[in-house]
C-alpha positions in Angstrom: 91.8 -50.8 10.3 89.2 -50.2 12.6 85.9 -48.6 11.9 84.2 -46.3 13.9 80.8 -46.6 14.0 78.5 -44.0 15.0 76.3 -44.8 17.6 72.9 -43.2 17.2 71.2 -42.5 20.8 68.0 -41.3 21.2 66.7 -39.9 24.3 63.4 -41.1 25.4 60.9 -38.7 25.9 57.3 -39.9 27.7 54.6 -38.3 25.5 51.8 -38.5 27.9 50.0 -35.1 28.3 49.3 -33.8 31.5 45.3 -33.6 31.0 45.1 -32.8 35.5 44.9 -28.9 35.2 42.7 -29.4 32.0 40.2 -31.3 34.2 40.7 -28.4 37.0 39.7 -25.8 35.3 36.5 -27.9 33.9 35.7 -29.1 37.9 35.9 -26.0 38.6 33.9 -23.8 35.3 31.1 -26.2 35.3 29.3 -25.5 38.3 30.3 -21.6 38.0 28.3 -21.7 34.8 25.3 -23.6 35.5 24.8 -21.7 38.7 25.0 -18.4 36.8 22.8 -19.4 34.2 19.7 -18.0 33.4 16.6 -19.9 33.4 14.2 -18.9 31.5 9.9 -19.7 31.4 9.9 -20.5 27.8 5.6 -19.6 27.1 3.1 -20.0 24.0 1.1 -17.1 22.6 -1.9 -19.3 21.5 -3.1 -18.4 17.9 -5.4 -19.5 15.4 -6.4 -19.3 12.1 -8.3 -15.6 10.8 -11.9 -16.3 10.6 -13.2 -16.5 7.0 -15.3 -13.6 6.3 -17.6 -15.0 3.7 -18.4 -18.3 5.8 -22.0 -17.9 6.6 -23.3 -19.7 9.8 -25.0 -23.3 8.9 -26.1 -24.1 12.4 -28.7 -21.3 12.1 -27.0 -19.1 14.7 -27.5 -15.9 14.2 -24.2 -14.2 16.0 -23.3 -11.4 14.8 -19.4 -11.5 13.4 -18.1 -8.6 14.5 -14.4 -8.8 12.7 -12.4 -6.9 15.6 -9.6 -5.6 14.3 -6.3 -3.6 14.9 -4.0 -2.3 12.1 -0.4 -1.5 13.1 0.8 0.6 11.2 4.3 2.9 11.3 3.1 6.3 13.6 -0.6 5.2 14.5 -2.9 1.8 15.5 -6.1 1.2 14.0 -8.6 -0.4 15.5 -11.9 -1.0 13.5 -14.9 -3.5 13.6 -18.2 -4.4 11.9 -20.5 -2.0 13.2 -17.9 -0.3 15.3 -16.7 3.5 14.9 -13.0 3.2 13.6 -10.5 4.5 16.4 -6.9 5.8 15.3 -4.3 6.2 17.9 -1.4 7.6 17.6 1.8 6.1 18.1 3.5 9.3 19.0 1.3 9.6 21.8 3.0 8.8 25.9 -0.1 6.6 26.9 -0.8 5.0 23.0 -0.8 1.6 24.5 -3.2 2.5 27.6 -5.5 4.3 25.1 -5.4 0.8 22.9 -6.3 -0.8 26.0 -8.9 1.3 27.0 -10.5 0.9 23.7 -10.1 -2.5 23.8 -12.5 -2.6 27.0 -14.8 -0.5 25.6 -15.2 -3.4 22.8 -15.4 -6.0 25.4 -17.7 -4.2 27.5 -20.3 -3.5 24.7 -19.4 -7.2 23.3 -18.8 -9.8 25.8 -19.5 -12.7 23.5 -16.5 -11.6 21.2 -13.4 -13.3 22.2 -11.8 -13.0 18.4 -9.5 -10.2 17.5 -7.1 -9.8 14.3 -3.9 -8.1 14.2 -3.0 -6.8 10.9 0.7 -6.1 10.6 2.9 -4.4 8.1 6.0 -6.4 6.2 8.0 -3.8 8.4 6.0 -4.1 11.8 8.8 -4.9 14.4 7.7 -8.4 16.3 7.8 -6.7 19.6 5.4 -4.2 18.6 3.1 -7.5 17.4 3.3 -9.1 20.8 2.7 -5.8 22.8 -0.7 -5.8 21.0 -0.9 -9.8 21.7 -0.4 -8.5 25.1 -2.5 -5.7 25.7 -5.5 -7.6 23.5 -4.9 -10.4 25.9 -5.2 -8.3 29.4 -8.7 -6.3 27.7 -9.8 -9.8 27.4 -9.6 -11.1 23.8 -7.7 -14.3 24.3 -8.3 -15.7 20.9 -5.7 -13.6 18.5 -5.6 -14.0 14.8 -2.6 -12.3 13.1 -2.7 -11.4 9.6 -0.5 -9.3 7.3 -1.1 -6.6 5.3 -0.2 -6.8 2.1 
């Protein structure tokens, strides 16, 4: 009797992926994407620490602290000092931001030895409205910017 056997065939198959298009498309993405990149000037706002109010002077100076300050608040800026008439400008206002600079000036103007201003903000001050005042404070000449929040 004779047996028939089966013969199992298997077909060879080469598994080797075809990486060449794969590396294509990244010779060709790579430059397209660091040439349209943006590159940005990443800057520092330079703060510091709000002066304490009840320090008294021990080198004997007699400076007068005049505690500049400017409140934002929702619809209207404050901007107040020791010995200084309390200005309120209105947020609702075209030119609020020119009038807070012009103010500003005025400060500077009367007090050039005062480099020191606070900004007091509001838990729901937006933080573009915070640096606009950084900004602004800046360009009146009041490099030095405390913030503080309200509480």
């Amino acid at each position: 009797m004779r047996m028939r056997t089966r013969k199992n065939y298997r077909e060879i198959v080469e598994n080797d992926l075809e990486i060449m298009p794969l590396m294509n498309l990244f010779v060709a993405m790579i430059p397209m994407l660091l040439i349209s990149a943006v590159f940005l000037n990443v800057t520092v706002i330079d703060m510091k620490a709000p002066p304490d109010v009840t320090d008294a002077t021990d080198n004997g100076d007699k400076k007068e602290n005049l505690a500049l300050a400017i409140t934002i608040k929702s619809d209207y800026f404050v901007v107040e000092g020791h010995r200084l008439a309390k200005r309120v400008i209105q947020l609702s206002d075209d030119d609020a931001d020119a009038q807070l600079a012009n103010a500003l000036a005025e400060v500077v103007a009367a007090h050039p030895d005062n480099q020191d201003i606070m900004i007091i903000s509001q838990p729901d001050t937006h933080y573009g409205d915070i640096v606009a005042v950084m900004d602004i404070s800046r360009e009146a000449g009041l490099p030095s910017v405390s913030l503080l929040g309200a509480e």
